[in-house]
Backbone as JSON, one array per atom type, in Angstrom:
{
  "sequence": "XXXXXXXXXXXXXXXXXXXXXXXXXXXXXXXXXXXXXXXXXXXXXXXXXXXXXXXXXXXXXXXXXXXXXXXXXXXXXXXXXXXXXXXXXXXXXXXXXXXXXXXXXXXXXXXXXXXXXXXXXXXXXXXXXXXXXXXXXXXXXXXXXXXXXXXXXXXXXXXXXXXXXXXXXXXXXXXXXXXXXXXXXXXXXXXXXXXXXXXXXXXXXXXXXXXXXXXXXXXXXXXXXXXXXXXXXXXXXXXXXXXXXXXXXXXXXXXXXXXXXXX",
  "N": [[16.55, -0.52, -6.24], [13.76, -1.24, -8.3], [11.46, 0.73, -10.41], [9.07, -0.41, -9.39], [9.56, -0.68, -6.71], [10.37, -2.8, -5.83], [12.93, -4.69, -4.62], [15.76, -4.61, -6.32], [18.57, -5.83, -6.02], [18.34, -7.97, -3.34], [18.13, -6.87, -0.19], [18.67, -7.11, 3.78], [16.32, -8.31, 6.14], [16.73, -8.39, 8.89], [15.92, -7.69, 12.22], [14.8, -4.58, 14.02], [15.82, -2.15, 15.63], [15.26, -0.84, 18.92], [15.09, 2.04, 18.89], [14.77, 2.89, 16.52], [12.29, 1.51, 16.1], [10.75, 3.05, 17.97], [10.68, 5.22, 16.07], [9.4, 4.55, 13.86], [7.0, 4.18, 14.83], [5.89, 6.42, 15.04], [6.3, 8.11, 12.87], [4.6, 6.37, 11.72], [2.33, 6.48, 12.72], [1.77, 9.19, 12.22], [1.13, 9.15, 9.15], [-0.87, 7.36, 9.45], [-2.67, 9.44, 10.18], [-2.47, 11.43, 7.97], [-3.48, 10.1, 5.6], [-6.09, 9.62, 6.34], [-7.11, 12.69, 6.42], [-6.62, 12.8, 3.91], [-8.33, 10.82, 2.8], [-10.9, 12.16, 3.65], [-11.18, 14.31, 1.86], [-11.77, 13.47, -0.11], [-14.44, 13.5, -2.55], [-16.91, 13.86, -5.12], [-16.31, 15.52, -8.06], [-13.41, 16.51, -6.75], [-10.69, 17.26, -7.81], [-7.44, 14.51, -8.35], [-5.45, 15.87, -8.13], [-5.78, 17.8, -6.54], [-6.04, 16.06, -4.09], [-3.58, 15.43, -3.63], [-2.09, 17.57, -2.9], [-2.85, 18.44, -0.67], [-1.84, 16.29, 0.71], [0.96, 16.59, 0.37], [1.01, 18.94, 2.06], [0.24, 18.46, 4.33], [2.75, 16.27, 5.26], [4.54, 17.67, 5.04], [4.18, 20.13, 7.3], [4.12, 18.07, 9.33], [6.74, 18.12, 9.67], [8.22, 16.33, 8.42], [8.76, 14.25, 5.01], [7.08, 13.91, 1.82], [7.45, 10.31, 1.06], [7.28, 9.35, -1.41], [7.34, 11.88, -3.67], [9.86, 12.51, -6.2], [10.8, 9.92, -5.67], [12.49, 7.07, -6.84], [15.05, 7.85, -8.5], [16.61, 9.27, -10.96], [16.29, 9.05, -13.2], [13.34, 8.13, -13.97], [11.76, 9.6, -12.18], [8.77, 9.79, -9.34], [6.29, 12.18, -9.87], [4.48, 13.34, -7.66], [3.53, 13.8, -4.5], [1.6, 11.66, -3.15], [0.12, 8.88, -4.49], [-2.74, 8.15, -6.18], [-4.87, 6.28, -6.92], [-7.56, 5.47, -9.8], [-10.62, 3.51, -9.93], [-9.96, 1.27, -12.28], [-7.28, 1.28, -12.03], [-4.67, -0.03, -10.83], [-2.43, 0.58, -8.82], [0.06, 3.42, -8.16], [-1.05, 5.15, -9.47], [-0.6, 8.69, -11.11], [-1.23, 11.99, -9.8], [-3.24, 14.58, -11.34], [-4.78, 16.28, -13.37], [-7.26, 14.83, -13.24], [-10.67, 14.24, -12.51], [-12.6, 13.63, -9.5], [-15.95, 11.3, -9.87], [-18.88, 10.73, -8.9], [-19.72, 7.92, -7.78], [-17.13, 6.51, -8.74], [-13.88, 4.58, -7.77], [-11.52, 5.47, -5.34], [-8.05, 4.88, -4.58], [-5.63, 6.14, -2.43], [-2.12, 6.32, -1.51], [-0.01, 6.7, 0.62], [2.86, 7.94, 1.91], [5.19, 8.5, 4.51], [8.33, 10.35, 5.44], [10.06, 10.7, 7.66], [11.81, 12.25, 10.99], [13.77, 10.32, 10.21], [12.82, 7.92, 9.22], [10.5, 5.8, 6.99], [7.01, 5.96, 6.92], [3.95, 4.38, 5.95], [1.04, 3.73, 4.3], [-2.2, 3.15, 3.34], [-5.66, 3.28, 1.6], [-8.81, 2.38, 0.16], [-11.04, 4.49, -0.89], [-14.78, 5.54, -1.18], [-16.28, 6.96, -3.85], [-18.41, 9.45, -3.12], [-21.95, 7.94, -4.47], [-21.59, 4.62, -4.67], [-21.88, 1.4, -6.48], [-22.92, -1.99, -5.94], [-21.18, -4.05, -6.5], [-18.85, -2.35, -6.39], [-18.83, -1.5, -3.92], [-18.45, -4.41, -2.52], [-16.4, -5.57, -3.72], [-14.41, -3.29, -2.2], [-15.05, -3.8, 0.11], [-14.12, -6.78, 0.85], [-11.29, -6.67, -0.01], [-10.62, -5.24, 1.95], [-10.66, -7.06, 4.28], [-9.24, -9.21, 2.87], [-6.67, -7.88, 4.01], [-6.81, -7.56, 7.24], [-6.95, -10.36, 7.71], [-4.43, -11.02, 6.26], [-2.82, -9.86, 7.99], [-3.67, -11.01, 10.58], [-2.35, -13.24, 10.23], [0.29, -12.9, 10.34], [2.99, -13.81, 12.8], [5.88, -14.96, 15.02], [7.41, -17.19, 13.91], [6.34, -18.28, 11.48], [5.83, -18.01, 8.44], [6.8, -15.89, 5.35], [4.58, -16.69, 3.38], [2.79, -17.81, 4.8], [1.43, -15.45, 5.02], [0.85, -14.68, 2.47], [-0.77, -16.98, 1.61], [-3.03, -17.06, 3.1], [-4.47, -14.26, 1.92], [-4.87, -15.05, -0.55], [-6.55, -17.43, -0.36], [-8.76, -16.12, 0.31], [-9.71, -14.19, -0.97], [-9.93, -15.15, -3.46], [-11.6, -17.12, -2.85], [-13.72, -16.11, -2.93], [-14.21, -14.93, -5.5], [-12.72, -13.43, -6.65], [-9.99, -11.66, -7.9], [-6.61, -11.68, -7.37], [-3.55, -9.6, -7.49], [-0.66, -10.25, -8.59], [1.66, -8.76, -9.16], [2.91, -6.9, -7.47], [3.97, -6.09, -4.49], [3.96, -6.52, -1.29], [6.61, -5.02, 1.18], [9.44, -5.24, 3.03], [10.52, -2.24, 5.4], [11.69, 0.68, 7.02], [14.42, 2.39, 7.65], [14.9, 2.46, 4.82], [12.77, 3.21, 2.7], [11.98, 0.88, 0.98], [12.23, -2.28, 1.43], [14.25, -5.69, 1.71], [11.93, -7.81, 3.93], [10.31, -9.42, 0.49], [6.54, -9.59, 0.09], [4.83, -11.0, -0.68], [1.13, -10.89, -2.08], [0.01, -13.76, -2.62], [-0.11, -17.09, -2.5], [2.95, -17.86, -2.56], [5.35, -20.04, -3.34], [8.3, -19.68, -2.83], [8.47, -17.93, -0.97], [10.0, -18.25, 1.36], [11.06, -16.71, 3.59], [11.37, -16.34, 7.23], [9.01, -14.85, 9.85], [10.32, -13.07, 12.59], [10.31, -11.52, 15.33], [10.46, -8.02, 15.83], [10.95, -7.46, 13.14], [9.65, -5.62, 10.31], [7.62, -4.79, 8.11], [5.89, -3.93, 4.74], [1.68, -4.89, 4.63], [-0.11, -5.08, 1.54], [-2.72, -5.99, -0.1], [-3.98, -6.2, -3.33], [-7.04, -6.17, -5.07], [-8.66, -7.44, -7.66], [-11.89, -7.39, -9.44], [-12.27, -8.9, -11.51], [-10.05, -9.83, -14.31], [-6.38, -10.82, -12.53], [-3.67, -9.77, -14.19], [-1.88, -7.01, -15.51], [-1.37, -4.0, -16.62], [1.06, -1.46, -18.15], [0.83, 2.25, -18.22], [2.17, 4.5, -20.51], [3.56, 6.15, -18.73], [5.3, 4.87, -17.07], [4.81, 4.32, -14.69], [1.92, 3.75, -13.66], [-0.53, 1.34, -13.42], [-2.7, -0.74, -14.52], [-5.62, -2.63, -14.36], [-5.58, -5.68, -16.95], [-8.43, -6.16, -17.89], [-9.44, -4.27, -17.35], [-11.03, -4.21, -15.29], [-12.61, -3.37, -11.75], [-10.11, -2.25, -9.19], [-9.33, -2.57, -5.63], [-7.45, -1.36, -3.17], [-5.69, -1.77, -0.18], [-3.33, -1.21, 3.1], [-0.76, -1.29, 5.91], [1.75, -0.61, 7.88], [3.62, -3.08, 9.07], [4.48, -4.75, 12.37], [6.82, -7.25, 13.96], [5.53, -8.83, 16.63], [6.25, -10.39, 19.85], [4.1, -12.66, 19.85], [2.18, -11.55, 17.79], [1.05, -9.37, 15.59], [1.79, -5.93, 15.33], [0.37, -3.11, 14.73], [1.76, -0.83, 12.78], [0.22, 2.03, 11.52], [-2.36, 2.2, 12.47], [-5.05, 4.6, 13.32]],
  "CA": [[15.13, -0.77, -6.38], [12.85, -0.79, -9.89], [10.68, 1.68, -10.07], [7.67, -0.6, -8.96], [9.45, -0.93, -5.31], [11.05, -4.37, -5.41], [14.33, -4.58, -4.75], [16.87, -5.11, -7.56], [18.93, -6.79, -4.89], [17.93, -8.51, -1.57], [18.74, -6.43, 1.72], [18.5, -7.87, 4.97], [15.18, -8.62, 6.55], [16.98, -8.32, 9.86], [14.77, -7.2, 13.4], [14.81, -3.04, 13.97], [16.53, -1.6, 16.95], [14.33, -0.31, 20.19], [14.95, 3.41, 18.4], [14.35, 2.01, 15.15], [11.2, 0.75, 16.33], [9.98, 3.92, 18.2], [10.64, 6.15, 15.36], [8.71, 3.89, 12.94], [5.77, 4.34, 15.3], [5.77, 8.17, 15.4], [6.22, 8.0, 11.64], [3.34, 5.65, 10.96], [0.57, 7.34, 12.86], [1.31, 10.78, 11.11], [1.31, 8.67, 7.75], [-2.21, 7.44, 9.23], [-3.35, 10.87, 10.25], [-2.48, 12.39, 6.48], [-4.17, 9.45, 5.19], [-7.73, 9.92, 7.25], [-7.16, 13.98, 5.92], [-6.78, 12.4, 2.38], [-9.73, 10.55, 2.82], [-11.59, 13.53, 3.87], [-11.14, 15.79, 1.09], [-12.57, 12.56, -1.58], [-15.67, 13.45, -2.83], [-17.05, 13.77, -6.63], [-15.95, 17.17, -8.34], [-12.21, 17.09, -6.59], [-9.25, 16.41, -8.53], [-6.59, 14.19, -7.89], [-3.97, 16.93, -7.71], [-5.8, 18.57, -5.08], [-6.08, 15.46, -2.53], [-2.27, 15.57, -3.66], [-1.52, 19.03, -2.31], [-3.71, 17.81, 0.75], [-1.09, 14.84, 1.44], [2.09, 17.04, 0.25], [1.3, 20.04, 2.87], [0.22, 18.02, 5.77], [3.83, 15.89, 5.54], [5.26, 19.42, 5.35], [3.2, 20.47, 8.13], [4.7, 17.28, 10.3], [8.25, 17.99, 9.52], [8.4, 14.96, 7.07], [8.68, 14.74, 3.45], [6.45, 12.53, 1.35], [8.19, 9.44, 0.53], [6.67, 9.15, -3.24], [7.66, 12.89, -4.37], [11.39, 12.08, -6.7], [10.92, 8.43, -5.75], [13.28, 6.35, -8.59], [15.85, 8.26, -9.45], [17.03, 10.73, -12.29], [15.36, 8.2, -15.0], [11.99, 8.42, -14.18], [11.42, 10.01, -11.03], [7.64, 9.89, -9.1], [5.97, 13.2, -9.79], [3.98, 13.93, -7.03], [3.44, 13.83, -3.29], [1.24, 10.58, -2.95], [-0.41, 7.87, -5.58], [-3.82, 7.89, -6.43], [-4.91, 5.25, -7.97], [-9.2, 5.45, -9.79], [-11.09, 2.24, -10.44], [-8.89, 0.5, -13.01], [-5.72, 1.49, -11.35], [-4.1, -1.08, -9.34], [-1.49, 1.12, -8.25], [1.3, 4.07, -8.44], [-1.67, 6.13, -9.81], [-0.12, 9.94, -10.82], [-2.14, 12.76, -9.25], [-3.46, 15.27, -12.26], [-6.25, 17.51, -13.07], [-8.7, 14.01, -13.22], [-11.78, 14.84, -11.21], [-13.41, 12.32, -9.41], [-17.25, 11.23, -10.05], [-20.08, 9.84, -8.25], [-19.7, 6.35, -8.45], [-15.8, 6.14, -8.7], [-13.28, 4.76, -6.1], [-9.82, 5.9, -5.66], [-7.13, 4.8, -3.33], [-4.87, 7.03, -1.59], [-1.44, 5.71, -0.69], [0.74, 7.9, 1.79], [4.17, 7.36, 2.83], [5.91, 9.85, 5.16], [9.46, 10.36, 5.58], [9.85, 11.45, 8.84], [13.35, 11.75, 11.71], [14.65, 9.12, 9.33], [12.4, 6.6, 8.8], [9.29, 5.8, 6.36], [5.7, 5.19, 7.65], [3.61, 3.28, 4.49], [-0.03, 3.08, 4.48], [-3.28, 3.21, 1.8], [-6.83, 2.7, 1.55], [-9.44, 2.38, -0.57], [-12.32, 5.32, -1.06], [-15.82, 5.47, -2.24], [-16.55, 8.65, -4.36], [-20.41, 9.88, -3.71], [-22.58, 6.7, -4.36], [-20.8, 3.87, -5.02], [-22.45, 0.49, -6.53], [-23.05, -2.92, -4.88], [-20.06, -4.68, -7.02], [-17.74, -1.84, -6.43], [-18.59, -1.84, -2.45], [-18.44, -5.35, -2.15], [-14.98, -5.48, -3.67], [-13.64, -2.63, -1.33], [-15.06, -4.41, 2.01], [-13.39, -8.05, 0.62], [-10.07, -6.19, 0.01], [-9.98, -4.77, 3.66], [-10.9, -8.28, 5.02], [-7.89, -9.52, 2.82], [-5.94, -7.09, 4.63], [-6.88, -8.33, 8.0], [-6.53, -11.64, 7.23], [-2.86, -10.94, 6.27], [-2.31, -9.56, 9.46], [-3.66, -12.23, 11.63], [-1.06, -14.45, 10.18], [1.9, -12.63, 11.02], [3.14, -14.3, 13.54], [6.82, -15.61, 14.89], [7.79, -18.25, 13.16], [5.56, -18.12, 10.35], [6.85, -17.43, 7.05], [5.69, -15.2, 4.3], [4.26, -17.19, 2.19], [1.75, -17.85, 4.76], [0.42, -14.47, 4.83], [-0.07, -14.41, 0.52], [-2.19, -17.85, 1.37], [-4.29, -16.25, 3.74], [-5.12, -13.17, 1.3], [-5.26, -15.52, -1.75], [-7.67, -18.21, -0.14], [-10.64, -15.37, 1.04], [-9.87, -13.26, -2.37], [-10.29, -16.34, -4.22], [-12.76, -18.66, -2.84], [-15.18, -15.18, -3.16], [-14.91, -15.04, -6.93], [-11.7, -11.99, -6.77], [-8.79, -11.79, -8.29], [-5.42, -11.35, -6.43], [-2.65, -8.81, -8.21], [0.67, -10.65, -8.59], [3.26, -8.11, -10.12], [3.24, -6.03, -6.91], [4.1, -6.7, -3.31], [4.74, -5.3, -0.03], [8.26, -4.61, 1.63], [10.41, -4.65, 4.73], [10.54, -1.1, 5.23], [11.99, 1.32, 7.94], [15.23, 3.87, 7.37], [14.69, 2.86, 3.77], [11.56, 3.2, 1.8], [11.55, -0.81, 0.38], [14.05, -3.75, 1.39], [13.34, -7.47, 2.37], [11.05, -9.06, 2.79], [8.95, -8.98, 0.07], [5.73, -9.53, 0.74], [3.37, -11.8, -2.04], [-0.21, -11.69, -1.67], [-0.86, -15.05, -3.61], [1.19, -18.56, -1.86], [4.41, -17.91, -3.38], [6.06, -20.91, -2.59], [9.82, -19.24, -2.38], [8.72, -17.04, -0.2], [9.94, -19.13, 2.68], [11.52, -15.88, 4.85], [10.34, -16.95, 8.33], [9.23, -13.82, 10.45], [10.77, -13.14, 13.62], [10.51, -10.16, 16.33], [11.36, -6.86, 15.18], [11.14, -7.04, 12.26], [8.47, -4.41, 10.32], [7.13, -4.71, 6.68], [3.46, -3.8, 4.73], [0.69, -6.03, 3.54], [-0.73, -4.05, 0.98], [-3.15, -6.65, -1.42], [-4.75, -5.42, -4.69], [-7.9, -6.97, -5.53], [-9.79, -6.58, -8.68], [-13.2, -7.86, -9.84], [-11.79, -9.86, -12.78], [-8.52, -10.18, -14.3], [-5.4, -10.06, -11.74], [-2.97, -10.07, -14.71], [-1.46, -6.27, -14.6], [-0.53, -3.43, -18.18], [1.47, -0.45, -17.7], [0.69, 2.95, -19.09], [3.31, 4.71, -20.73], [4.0, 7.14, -17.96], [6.14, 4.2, -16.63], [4.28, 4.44, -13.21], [0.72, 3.72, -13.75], [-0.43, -0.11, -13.43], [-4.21, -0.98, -14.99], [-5.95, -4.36, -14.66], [-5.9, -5.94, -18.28], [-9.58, -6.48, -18.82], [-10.25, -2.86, -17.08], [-11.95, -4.42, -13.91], [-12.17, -2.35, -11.14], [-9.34, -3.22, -8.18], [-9.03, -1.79, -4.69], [-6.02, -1.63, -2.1], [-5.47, -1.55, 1.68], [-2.09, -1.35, 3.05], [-0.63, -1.1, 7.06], [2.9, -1.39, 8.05], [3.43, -3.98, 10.35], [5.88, -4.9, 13.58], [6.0, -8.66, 14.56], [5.82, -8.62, 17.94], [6.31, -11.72, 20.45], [3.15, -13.09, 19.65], [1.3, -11.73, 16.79], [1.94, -8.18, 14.7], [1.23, -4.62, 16.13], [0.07, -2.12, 13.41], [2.08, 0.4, 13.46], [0.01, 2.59, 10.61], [-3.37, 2.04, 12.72], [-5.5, 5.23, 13.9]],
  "C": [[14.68, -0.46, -7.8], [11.83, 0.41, -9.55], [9.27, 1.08, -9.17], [8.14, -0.94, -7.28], [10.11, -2.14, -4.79], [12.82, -4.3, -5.86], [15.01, -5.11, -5.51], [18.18, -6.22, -6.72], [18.83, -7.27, -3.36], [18.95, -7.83, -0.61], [17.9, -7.21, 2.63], [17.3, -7.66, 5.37], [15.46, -8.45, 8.13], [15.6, -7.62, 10.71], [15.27, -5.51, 13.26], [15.03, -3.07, 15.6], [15.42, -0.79, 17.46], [13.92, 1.52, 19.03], [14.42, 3.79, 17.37], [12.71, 2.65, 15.06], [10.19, 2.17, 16.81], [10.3, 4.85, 17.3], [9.2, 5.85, 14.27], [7.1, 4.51, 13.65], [5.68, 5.58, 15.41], [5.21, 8.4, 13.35], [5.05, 6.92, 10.89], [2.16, 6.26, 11.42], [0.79, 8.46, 11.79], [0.67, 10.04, 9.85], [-0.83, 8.32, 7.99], [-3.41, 8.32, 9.26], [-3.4, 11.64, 9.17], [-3.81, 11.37, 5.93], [-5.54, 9.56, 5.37], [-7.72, 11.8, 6.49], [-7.15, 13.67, 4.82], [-8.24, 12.48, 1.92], [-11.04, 11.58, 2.62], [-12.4, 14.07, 3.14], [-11.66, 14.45, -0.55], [-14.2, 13.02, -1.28], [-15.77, 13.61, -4.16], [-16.98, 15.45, -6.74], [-14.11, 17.15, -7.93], [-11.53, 16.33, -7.24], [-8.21, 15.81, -7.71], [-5.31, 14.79, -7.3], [-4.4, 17.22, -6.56], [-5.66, 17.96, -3.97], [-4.24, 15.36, -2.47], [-1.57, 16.63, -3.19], [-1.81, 19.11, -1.08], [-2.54, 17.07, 1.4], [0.6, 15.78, 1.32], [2.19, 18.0, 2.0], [1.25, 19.62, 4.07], [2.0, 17.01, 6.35], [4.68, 17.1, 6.14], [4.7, 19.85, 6.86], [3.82, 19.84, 9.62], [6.28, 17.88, 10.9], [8.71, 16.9, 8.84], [8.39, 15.86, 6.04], [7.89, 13.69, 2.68], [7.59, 11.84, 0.47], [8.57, 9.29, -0.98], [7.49, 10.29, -4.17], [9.72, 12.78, -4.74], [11.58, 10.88, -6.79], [11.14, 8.02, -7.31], [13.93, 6.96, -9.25], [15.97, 9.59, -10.54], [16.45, 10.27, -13.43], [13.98, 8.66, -15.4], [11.61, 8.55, -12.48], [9.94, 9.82, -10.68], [7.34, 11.37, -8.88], [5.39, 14.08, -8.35], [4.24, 13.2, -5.51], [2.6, 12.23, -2.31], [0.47, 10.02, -4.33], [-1.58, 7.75, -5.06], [-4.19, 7.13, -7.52], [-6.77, 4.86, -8.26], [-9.08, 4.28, -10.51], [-10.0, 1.27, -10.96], [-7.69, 0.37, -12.4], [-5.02, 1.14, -10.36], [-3.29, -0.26, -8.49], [-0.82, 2.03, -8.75], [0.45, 5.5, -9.32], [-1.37, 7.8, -10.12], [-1.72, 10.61, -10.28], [-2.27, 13.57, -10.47], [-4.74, 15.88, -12.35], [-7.81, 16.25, -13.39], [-9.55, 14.39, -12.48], [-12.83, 13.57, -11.1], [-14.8, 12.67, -9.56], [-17.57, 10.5, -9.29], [-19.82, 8.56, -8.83], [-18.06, 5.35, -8.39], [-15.25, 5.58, -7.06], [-12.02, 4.84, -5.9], [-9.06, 5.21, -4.39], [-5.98, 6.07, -3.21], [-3.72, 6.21, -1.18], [-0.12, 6.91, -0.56], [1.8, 7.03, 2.43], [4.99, 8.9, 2.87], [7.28, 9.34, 5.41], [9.83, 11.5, 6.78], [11.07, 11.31, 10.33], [14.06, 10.65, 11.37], [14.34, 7.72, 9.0], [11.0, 7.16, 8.16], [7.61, 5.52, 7.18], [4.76, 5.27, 6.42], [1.92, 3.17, 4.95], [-1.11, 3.62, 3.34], [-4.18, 2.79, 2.34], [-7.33, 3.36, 0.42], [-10.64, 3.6, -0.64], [-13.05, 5.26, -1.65], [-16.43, 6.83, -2.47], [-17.82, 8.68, -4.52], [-21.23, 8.43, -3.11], [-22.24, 5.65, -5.58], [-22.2, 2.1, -5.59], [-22.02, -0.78, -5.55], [-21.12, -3.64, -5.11], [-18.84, -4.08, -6.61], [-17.76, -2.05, -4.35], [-18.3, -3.18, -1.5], [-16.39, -5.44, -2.72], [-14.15, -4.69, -2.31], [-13.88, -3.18, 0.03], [-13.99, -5.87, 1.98], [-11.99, -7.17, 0.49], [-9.28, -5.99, 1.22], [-9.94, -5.81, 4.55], [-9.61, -9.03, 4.79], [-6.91, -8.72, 3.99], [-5.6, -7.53, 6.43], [-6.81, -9.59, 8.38], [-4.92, -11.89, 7.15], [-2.22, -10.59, 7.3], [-2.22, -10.75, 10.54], [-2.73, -13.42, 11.46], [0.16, -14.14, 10.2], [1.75, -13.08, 12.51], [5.35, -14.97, 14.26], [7.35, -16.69, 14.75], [7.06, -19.14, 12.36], [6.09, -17.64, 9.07], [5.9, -16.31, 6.46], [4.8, -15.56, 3.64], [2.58, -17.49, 2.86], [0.79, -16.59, 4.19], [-0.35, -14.13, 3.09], [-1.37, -15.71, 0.4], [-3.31, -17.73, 1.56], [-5.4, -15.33, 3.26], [-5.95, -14.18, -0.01], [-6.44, -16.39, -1.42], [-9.27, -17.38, -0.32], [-10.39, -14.76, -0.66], [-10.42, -14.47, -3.2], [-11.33, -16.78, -4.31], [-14.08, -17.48, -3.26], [-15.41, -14.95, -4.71], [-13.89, -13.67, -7.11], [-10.63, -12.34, -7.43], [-7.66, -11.54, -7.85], [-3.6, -10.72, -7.48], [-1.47, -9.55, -7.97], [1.62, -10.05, -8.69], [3.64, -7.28, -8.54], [2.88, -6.67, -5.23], [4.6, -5.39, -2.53], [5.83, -5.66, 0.38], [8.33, -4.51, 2.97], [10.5, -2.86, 4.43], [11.0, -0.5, 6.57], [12.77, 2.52, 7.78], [15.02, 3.76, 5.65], [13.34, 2.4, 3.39], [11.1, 1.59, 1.56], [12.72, -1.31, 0.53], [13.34, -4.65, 1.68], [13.04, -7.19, 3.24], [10.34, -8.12, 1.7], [7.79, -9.55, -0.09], [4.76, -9.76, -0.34], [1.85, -11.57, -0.97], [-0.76, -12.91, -1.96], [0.28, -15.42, -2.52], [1.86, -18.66, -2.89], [5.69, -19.24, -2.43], [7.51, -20.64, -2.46], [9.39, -18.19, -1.83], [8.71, -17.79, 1.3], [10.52, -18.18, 4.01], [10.62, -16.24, 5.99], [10.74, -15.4, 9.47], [9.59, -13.88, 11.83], [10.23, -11.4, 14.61], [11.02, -9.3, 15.59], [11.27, -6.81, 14.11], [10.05, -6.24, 11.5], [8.82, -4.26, 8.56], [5.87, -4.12, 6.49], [3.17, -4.95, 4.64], [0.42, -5.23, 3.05], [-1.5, -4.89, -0.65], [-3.34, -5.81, -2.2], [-5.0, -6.55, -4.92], [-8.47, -6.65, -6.17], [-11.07, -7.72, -8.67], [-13.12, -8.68, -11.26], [-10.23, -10.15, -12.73], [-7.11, -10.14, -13.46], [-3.64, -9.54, -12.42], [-3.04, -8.04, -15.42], [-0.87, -5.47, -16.67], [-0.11, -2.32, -17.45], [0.85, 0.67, -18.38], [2.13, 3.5, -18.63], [4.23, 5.55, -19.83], [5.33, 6.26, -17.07], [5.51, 3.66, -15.35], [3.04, 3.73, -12.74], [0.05, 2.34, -14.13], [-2.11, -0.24, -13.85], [-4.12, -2.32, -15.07], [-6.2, -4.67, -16.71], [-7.28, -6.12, -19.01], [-10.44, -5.11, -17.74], [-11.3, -3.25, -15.94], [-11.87, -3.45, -12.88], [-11.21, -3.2, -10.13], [-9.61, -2.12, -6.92], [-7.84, -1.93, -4.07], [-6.08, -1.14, -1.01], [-4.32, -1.79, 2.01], [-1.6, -0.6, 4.84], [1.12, -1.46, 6.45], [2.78, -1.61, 9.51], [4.59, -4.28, 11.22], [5.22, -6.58, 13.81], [6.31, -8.71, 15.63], [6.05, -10.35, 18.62], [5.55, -12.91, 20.28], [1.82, -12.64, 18.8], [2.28, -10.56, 15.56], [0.91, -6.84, 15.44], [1.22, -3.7, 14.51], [0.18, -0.55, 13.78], [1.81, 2.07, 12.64], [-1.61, 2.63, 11.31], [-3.3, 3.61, 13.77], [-5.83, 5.28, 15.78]]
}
């Protein structure tokens, strides 16, 4: 895997075994129960570290480990316990002594490592009192989100679900993040599929039963075209718009997708 999560070479997309399957689901509520305690503890005045010591102790707490903390290696390892990511910050956000303000909106994304499998999920927060532009983004983001869901389906490809996100992000006047996608996911962290939000026309994987990835768009308010900072980690929209993100992992069941990251 690169550091941003996409696999350096394609693993199998295969379905997840019955055991698989009920681990995943044990391991995705907690992931949504840290997440909702994340949430919580956002307000203006707290630093990022701290909702980070918030998301570290409650994994601990489970008997998990957060996914994020070492994530990538001996090169450039991920510092902390979960990614916070304010305004600008599409994603992979470090945690540090920033302190959020009135007005700001951070995401939170939480992945637990838990009897041997991952559980993957994120949302968006509004710090204090938030404006119209910034609340209207974060409700269109979560709609993407739902949207991407309702089109998992069996024997549906991927590609629908990036049309689905890209059409509503779009036709509203949004921008839709390209560089970063969601993943098959289960005993490891990120494998196939991966998981465009835009209609990526090679993304023809066609989903079947069993099998269990995210959606996880990023939508900004302008540009969807993506700079790094130097930390290696840390992804900013190019013309500094604000973006949000929402993010479930999903099961495709017989006839739609079960959310197995839902409260």
């Amino acid at each position: 895997l690169d550091r941003h999560g996409r696999p350096k070479a394609r693993e199998s997309a295969r379905p997840k075994d019955p055991e698989t399957i009920a681990l995943m689901r044990k391991a995705g509520r907690a992931a949504a129960e840290i997440l909702a305690t994340a949430g919580a503890a956002v307000r203006p005045g707290v630093t990022t570290d701290e909702i980070d010591a918030v998301v570290h102790e409650e994994c601990l707490r489970r008997g998990g480990y957060p996914s994020p903390l070492g994530y990538g290696g001996a090169v450039m390892p991920f510092p902390k316990s979960v990614c916070t990511s304010v305004n600008e910050v599409i994603c992979h956000g470090i945690p540090d002594s920033t302190v959020l303000a009135d007005g700001d909106i951070v995401n939170c994304d939480v992945t637990i490592y838990l009897d041997g499998v991952h559980g993957d999920t994120n949302a968006t927060f509004l710090v204090g009192d938030v404006d119209e532009e910034s609340r209207g983004l974060v409700q269109v983001t979560r709609e993407c989100l739902d949207l991407g869901i309702a089109a998992v389906r069996p024997g549906a490809r991927v590609r629908d679900i990036g049309r689905a996100i890209q059409d509503h992000a779009e036709g509203l006047g949004y921008g839709v993040v390209r560089a970063f996608v969601g993943h098959g996911i289960g005993r490891s962290f990120h494998s196939d599929p991966q998981v465009f939000h835009y209609d990526n026309p090679s993304a023809r994987t066609e989903l079947v039963p069993g099998m269990t990835f995210t959606i996880e768009p990023m939508i900004t308010t302008g540009a969807w075209q993506h700079e790094m900072w130097d930390d290696g980690w840390t992804a900013v929209t190019v013309d500094r718009s604000r973006t949000a993100q929402f993010e479930h992992t999903l099961l495709v069941t017989d006839d739609g997708a079960d959310v197995l990251t839902a409260l």
